[in-house]
C-alpha positions in Angstrom: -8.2 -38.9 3.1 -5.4 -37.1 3.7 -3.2 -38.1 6.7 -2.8 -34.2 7.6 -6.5 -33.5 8.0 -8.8 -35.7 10.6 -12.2 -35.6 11.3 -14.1 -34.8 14.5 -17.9 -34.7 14.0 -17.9 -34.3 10.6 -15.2 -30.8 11.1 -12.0 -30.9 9.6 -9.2 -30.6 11.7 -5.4 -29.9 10.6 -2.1 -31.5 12.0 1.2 -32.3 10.9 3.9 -34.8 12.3 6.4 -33.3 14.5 9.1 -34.3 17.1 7.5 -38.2 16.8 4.0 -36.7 18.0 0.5 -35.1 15.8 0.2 -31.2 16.3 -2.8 -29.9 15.7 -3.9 -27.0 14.7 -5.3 -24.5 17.5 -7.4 -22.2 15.3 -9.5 -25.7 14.6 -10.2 -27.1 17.5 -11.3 -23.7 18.6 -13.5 -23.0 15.9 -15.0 -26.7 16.5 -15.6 -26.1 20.6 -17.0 -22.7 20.5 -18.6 -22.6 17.2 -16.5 -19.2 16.8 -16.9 -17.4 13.8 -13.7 -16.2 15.1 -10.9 -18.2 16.5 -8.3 -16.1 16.8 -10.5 -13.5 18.6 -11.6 -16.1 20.9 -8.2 -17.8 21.6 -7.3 -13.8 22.5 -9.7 -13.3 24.5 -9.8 -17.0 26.0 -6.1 -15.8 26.8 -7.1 -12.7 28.9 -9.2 -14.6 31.3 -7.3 -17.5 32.2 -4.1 -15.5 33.0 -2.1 -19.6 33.8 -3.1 -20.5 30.2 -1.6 -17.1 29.2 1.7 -17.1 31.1 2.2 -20.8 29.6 1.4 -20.0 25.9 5.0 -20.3 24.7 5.3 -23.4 25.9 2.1 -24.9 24.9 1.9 -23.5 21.1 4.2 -24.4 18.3 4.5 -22.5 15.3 4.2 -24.9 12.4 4.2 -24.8 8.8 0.8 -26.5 7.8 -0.7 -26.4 3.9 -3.3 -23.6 3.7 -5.2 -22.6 0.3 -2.7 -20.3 0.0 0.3 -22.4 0.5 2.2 -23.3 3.7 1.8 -21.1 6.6 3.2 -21.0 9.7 0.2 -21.7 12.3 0.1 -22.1 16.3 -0.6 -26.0 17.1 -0.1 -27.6 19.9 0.5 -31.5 20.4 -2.1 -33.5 22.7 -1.3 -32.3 26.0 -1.6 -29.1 25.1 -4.6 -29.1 23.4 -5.9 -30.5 27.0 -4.9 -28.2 28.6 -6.3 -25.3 26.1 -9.3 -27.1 26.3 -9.9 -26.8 30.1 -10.2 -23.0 29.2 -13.0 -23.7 26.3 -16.4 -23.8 28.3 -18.2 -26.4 25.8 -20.2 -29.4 26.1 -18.5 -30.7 23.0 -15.2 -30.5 24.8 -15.6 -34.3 26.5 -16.5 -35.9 23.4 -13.2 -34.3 21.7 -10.8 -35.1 24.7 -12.2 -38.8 23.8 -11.2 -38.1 19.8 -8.5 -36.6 21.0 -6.8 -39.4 23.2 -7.9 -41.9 20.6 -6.1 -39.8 17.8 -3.1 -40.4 20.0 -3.8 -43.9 20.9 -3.8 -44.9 17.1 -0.3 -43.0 17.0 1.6 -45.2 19.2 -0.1 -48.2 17.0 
């Protein structure tokens, strides 16, 4: 398997190595909690209503350049931390199991 692509339930999800720590891929984990047929509407609106989340965005997203089918792309992602804290706004019950993946994807790191 590719190192750039993890599992979570059988969903793929993105990330690439930067500044010693795994960014993930937003759009993903979105589209995994919410079972969104589309992320970046969600993450929009999930932006409107929690106006904190909102005012903190440029500090909690990173554009990074991740391998798409058409190539490299820049894409938001956001390292572990803030994937928790995007995931507070994400009303799922899949969300505790994934905090779980989650910190174990960043236990296996610092292995």
């Amino acid at each position: 398997m590719d190192r750039d692509i993890i599992l979570f339930q059988g969903n793929k999800v993105r990330r690439t190595w930067h500044n010693n720590q795994w960014y993930f891929v937003i759009e993903d984990v979105v589209s995994i909690l919410t079972d969104s047929k589309d992320p970046k509407g969600y993450i929009k609106d999930m932006r409107r209503r929690d106006e904190d989340l909102s005012k903190g965005w440029v500090q909690i997203v990173t554009p990074l350049p991740i391998e798409t089918s058409g190539g490299k792309q820049r894409i938001n992602c956001a390292n572990t931390e803030g994937l928790f804290r995007i995931i507070q706004s994400i009303p799922s019950p899949n969300a505790e199991p994934f905090k779980r993946w989650l910190a174990q994807a960043g236990y296996e790191r610092v292995q």
